[in-house]
Backbone as CSV, one residue per row, in Angstrom:
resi,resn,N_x,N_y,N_z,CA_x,CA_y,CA_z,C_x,C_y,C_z
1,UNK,-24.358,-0.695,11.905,-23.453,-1.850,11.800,-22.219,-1.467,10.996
2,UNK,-21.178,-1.909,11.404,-20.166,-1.619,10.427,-19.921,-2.196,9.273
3,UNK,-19.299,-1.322,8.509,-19.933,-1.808,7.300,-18.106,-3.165,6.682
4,UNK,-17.132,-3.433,7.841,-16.439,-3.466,7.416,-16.893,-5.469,7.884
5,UNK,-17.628,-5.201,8.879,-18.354,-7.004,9.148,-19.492,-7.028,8.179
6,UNK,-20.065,-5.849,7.925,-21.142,-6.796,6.717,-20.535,-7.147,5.195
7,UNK,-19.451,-6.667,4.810,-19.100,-6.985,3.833,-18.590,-8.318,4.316
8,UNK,-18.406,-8.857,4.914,-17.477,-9.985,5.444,-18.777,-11.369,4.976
9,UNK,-20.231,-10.749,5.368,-21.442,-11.836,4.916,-21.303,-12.614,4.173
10,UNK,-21.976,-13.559,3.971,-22.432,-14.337,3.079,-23.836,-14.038,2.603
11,UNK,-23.615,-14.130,1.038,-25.030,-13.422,0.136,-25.007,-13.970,-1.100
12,UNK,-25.698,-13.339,-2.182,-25.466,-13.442,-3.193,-24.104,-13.650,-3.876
13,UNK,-23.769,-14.319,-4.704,-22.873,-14.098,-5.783,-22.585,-12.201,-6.314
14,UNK,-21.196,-12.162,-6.216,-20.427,-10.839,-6.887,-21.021,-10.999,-8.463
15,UNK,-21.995,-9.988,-8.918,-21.724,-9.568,-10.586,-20.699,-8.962,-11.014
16,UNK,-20.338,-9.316,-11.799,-18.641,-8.851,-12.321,-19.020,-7.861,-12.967
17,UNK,-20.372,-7.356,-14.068,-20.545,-6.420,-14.725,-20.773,-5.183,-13.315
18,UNK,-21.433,-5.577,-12.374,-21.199,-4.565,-11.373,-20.290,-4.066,-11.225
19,UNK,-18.804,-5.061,-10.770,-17.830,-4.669,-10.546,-16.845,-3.861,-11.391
20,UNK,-16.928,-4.565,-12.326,-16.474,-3.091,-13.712,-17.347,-2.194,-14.001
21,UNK,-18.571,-2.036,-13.975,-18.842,-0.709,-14.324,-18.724,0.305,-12.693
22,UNK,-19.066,-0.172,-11.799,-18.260,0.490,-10.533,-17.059,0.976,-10.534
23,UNK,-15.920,0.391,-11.077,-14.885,0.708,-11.132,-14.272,1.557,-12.300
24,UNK,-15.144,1.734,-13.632,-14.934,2.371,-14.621,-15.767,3.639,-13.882
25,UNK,-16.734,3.607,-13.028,-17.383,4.907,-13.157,-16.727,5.764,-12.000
26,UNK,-16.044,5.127,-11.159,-15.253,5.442,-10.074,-13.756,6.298,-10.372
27,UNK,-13.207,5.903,-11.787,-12.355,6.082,-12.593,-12.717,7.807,-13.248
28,UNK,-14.011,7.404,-13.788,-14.273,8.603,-14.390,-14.532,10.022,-13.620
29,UNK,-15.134,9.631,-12.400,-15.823,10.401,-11.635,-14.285,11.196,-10.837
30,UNK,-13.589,10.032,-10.700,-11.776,10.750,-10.440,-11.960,12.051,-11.353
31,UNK,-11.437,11.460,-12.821,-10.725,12.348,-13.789,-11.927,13.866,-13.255
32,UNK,-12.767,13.427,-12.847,-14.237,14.824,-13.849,-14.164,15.728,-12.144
33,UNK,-14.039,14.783,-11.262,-14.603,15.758,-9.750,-12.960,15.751,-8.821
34,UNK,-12.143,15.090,-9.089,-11.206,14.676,-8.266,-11.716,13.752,-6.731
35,UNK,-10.506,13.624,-6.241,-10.795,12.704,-4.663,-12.123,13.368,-4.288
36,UNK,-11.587,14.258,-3.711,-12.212,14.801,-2.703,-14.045,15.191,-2.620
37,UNK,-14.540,15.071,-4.151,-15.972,15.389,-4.575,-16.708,14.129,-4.424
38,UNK,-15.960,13.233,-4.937,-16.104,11.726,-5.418,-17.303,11.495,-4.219
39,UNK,-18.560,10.910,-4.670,-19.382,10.141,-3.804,-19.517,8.924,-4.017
40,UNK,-19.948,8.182,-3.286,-20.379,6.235,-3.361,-21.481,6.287,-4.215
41,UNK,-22.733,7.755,-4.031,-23.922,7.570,-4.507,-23.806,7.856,-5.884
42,UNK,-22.681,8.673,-6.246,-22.673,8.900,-7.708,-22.403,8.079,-8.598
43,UNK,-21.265,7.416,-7.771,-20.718,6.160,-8.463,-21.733,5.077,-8.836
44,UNK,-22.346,4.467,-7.963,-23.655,4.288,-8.009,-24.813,4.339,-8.959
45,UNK,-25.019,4.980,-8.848,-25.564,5.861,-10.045,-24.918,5.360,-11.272
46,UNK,-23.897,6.021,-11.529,-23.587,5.674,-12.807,-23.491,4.283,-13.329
47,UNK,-23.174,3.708,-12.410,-22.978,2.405,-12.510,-23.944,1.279,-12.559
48,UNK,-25.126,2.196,-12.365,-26.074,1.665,-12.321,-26.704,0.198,-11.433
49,UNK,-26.202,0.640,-10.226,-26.393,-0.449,-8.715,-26.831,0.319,-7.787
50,UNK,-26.976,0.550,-6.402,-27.395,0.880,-5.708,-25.666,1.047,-4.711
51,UNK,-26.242,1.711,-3.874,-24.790,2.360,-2.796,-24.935,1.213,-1.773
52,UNK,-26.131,0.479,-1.190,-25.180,-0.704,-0.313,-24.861,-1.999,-1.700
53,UNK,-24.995,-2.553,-2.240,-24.289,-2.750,-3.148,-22.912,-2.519,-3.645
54,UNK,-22.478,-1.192,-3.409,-20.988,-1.126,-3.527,-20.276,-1.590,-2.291
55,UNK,-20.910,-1.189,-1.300,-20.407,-1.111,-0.108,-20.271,-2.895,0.436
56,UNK,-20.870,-3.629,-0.381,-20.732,-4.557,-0.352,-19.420,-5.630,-0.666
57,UNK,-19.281,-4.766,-1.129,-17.642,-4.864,-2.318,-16.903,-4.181,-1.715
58,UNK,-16.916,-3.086,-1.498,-15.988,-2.004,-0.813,-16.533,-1.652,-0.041
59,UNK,-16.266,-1.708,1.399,-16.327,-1.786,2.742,-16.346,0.327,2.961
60,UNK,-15.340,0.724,2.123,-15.464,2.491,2.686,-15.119,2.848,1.010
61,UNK,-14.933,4.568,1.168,-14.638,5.162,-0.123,-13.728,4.739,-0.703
62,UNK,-12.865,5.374,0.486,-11.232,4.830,-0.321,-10.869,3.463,-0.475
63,UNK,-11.581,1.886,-0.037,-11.119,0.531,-0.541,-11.918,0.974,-1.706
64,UNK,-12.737,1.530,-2.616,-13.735,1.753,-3.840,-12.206,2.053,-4.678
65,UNK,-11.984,3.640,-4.198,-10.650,4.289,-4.892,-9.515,3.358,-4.927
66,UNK,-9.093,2.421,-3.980,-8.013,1.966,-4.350,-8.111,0.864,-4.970
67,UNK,-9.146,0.360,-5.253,-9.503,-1.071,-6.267,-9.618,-0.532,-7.606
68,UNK,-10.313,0.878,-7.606,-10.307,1.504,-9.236,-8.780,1.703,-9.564
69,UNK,-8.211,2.379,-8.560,-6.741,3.216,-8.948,-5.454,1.395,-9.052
70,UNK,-6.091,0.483,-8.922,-5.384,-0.960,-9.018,-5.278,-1.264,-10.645
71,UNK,-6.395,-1.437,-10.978,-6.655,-1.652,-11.979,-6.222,-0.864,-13.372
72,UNK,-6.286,0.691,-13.013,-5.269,1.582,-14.122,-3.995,1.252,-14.025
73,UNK,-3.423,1.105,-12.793,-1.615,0.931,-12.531,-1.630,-0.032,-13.788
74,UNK,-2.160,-1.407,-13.335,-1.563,-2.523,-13.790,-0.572,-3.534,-13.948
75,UNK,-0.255,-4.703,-14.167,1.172,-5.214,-14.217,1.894,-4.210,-14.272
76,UNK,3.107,-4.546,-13.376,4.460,-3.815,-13.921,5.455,-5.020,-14.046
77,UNK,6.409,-5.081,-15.419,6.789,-5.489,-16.087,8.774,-5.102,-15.655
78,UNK,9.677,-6.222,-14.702,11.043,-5.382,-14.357,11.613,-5.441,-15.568
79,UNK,12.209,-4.356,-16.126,13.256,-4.417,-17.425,14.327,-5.414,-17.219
80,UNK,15.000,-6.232,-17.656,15.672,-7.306,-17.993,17.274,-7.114,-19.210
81,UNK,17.420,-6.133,-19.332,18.408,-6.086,-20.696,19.783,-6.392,-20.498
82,UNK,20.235,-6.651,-19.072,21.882,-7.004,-18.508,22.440,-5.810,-18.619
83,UNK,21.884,-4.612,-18.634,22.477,-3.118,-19.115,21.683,-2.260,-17.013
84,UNK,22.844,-2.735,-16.304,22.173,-2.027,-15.428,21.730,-0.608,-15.394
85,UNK,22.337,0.369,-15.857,22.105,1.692,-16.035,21.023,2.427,-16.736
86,UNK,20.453,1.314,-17.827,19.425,1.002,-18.698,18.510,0.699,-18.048
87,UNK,18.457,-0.712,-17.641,17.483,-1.394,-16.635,16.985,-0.290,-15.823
88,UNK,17.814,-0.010,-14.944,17.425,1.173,-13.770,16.816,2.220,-14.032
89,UNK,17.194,3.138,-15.318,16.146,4.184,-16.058,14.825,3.477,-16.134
90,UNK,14.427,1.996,-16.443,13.035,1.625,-16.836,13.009,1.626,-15.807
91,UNK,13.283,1.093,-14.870,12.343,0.689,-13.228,12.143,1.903,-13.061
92,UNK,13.032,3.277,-12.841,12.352,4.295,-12.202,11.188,5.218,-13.445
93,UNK,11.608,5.095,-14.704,9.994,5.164,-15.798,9.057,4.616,-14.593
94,UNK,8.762,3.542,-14.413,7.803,2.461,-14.018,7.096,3.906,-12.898
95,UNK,8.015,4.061,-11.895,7.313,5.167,-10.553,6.322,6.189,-11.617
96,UNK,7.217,6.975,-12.489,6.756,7.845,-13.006,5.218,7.291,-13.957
97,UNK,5.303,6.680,-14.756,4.580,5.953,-15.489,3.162,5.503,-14.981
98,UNK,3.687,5.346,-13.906,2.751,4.513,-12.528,1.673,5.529,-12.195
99,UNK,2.357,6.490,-11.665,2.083,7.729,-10.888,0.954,8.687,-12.619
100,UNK,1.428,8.667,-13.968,1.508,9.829,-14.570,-0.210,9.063,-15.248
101,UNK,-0.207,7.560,-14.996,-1.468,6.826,-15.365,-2.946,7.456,-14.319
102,UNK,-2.539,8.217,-13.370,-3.372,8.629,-11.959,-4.364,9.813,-12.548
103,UNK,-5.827,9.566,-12.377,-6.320,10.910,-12.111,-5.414,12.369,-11.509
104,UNK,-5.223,13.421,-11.426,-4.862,14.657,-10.705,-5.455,14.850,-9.730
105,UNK,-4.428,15.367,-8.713,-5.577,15.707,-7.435,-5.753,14.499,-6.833
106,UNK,-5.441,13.092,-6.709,-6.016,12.193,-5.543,-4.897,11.223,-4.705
107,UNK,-3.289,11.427,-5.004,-2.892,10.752,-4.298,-2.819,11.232,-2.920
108,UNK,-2.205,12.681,-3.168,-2.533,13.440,-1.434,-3.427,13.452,-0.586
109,UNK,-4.357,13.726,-1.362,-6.214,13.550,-0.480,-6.101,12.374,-0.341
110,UNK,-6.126,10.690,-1.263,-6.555,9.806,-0.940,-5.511,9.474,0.419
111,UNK,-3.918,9.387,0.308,-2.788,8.825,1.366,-3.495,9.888,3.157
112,UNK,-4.274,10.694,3.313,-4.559,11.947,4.081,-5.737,10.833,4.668
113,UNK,-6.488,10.423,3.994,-7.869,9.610,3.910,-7.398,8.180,4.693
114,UNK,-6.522,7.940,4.421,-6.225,6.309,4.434,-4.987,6.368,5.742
115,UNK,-4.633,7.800,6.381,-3.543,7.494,7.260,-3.694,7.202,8.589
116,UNK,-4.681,7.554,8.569,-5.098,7.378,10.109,-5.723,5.825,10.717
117,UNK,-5.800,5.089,9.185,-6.560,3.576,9.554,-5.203,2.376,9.075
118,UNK,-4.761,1.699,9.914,-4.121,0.987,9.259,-4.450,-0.131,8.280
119,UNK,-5.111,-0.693,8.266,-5.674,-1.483,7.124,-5.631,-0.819,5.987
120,UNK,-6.371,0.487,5.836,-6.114,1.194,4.710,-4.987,1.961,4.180
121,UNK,-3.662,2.233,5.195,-2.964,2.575,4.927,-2.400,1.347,4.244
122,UNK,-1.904,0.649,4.724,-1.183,-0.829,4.363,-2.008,-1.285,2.773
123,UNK,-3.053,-1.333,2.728,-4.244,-0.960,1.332,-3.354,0.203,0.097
124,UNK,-3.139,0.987,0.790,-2.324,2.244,0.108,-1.259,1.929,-0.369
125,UNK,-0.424,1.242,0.527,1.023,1.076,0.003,1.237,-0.009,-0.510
126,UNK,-0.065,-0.987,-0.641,0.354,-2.265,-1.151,-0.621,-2.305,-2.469
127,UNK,-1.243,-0.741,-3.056,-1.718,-0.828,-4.314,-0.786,0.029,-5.078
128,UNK,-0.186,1.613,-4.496,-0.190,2.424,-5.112,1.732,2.500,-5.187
129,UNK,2.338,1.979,-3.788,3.523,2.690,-3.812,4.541,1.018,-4.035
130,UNK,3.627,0.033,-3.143,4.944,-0.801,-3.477,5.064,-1.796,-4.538
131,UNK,4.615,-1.814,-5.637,4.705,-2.749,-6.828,6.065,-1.877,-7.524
132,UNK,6.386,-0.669,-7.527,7.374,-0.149,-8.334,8.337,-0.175,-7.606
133,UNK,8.325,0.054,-6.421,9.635,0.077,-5.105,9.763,-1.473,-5.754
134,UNK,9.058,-2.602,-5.723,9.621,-3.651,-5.645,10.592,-4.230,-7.052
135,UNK,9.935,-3.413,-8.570,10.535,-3.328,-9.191,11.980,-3.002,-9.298
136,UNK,12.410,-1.638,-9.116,13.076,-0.721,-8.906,14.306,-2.191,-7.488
137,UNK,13.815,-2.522,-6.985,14.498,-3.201,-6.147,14.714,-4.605,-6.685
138,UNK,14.302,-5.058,-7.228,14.869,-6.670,-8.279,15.430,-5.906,-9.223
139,UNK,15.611,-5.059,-9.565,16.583,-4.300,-10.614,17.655,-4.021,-9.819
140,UNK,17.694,-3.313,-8.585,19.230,-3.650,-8.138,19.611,-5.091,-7.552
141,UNK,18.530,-5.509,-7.482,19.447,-6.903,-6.536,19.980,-7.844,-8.019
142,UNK,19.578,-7.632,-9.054,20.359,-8.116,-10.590,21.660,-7.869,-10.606
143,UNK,21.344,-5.890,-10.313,22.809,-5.455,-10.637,23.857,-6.077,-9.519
144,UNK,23.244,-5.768,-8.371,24.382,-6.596,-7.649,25.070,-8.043,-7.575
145,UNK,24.056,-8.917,-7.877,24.281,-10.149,-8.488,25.506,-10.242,-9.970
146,UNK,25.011,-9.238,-10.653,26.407,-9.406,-11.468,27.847,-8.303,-11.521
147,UNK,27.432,-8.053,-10.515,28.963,-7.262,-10.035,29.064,-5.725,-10.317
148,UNK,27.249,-5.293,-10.606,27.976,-3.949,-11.257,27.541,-3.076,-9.915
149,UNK,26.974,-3.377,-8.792,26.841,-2.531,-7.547,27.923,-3.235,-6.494
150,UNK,27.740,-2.243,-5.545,28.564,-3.037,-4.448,27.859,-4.050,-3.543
151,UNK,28.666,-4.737,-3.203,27.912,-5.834,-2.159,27.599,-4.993,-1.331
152,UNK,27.969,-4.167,-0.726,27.433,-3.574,0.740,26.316,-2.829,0.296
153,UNK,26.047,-2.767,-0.508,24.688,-1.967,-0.904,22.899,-1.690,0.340
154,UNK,22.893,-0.738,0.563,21.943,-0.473,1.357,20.524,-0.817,0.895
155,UNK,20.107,-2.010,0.246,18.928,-1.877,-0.711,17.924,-1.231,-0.522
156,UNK,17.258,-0.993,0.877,16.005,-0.551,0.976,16.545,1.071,1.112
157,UNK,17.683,1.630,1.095,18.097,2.895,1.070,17.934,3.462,-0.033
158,UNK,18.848,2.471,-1.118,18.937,2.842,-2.617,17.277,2.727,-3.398
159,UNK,16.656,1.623,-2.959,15.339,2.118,-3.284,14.668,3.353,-2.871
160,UNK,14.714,3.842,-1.512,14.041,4.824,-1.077,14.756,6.423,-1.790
161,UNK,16.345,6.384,-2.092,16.778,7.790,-2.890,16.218,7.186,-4.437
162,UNK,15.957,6.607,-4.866,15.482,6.779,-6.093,14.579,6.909,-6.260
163,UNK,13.635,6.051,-5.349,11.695,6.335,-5.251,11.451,8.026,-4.566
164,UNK,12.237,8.347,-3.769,11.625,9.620,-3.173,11.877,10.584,-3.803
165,UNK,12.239,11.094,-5.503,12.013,12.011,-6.140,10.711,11.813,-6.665
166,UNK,10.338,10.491,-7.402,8.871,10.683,-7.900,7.908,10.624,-6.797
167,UNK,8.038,10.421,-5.081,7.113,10.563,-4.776,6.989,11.400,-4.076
168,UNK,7.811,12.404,-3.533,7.911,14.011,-3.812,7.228,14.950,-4.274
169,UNK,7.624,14.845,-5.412,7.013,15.116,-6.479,5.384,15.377,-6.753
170,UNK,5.129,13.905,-7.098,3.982,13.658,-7.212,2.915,14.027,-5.589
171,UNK,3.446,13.573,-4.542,2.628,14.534,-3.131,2.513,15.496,-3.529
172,UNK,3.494,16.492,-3.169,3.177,18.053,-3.610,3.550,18.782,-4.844
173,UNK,3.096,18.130,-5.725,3.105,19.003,-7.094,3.715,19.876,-7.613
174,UNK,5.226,20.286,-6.763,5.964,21.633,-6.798,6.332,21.126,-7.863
175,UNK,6.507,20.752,-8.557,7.603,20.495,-9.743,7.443,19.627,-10.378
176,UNK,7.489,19.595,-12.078,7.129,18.586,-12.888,8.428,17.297,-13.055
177,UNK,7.540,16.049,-13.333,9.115,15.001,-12.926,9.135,14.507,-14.347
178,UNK,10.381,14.955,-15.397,10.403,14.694,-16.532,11.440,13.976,-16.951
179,UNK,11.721,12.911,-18.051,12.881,11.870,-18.012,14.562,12.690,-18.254
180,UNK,14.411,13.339,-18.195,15.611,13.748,-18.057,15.432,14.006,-16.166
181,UNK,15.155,14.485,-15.682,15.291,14.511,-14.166,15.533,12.637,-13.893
182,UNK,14.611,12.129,-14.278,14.754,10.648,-14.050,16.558,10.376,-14.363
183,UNK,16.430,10.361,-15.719,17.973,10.112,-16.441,19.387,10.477,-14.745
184,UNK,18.792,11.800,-14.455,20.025,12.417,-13.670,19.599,12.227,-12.332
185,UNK,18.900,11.242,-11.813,18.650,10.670,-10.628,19.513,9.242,-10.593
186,UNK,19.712,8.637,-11.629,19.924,7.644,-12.082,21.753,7.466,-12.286
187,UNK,21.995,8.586,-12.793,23.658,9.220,-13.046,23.849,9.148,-11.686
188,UNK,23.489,10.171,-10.950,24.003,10.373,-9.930,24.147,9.346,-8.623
189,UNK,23.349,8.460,-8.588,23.214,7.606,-7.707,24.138,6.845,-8.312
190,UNK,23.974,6.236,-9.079,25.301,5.299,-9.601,26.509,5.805,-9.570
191,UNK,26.613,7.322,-9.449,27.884,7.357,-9.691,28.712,7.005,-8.464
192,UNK,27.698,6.572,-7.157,28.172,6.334,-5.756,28.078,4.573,-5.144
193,UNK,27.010,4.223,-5.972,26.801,2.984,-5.751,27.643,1.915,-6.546
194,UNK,28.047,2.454,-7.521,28.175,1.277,-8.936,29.900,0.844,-8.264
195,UNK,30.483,-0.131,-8.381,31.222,-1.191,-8.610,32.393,-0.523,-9.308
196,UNK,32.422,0.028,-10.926,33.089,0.678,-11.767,32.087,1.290,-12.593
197,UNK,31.332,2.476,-11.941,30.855,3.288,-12.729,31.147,3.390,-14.199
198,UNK,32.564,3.981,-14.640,33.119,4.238,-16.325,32.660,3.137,-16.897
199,UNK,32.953,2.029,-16.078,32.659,0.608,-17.128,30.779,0.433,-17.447
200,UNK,30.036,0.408,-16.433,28.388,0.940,-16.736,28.270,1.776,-17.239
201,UNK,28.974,2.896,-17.286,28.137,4.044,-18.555,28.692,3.727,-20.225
202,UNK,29.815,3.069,-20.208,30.139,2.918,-21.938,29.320,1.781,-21.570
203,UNK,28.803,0.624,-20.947,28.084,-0.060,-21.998,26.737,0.371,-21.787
204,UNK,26.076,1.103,-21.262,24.916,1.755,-21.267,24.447,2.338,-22.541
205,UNK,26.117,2.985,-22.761,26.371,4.003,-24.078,26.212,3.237,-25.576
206,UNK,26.683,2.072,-25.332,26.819,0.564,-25.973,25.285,0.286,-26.559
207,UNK,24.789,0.258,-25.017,23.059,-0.509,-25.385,22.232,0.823,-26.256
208,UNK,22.579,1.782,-25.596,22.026,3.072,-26.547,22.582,3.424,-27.974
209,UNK,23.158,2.543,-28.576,23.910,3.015,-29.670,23.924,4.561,-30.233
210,UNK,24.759,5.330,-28.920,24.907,6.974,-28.945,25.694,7.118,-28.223
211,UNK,27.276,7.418,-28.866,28.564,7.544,-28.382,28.400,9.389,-27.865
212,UNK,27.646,9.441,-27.788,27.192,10.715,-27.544,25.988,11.141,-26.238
213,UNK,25.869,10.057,-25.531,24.563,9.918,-24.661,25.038,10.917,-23.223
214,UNK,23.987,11.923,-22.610,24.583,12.761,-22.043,24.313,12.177,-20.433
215,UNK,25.776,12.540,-19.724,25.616,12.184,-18.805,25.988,13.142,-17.401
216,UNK,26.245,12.539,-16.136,26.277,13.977,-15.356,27.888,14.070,-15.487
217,UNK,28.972,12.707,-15.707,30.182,12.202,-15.487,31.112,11.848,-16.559
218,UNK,31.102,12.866,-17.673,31.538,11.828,-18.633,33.211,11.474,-18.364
């Protein structure tokens, strides 16, 4: 039977201590084996329930992984300071931040796992990738609202060049993503998007109280 109609049953009441220690041991079993080792039965195990029991809850591996990997992300919080250049450094923190909270080793395996099913892909992008895109995107639609981008602004463009260094990145591991790379993702895009660039970086410079703050444009 599939296991994606029996979870659908009617049964018992959900134990919540199930459900957190499932998800703490699912967590751990990340950090210690990565994706790819990870079993239902171990989890299980540790968790001290039985494997249809999880499966009860989580229909396959990866809805298990992406309900644990939900719960580390957590709220994300859009920066607010009227300092677009500012603001925009936190939203893209947020990708990094997001991403740097992750076991090693499981976004590639898990997105590899989850591409071929759409439910679970759509599962994927609506735990792991789009809460910060959406951030990152009410942070420009601010800036544009108060005049410091252009109206013609491509939004889902300007989200995608700023999101696709950390998720780059983070896929294939070539290269570490550190806030200064952030900082000069951030320069540079503005220096094409912004309204009056000079005028966003002195008060950026303003909110940083550092007449000295390095940039790609001074």
């Amino acid at each position: 039977m599939d296991r994606r109609m029996e979870s659908r049953r009617g049964g018992r009441p959900r134990s919540a201590e199930i459900d957190v220690a499932a998800l703490d041991a699912t967590l751990t079993l990340l950090g210690e084996t990565g994706y790819r080792r990870l079993s239902v039965e171990e989890v299980a195990r540790r968790a001290g329930t039985t494997k249809p029991a999880l499966y009860r809850r989580w229909p396959t591996r990866q809805a298990l992984v992406l309900a644990a990997l939900a719960g580390r992300l957590g709220g994300i919080d859009v920066p607010d300071t009227g300092c677009t250049m500012c603001d925009l450094g936190e939203a893209i923190g947020i990708f990094v931040a997001a991403f740097r909270r992750l076991p090693p080793d499981v976004i590639g395996p898990l997105l590899a796992d989850c591409a071929a099913d759409p439910e679970l892909h759509a599962a994927f992008m609506a735990t792991l990738f789009d809460p910060p895109r959406d951030a990152v995107r009410r942070t420009l639609i601010r800036a544009v609202d108060r005049g410091d981008l252009r109206r013609d602004l491509d939004l889902e463009l300007a989200v995608d060049l700023l999101g696709s260094l950390v998720h780059h990145r983070v896929l294939f591991g070539h290269a570490p993503l550190t806030d200064r790379d952030v900082e000069t993702a951030v320069e540079t895009l503005l220096g094409g998007i912004a309204a009056d660039y000079p005028r966003l970086l002195e008060h950026s410079r303003q909110q940083a109280g550092d007449p000295a703050l390095h940039v790609l444009h001074p």
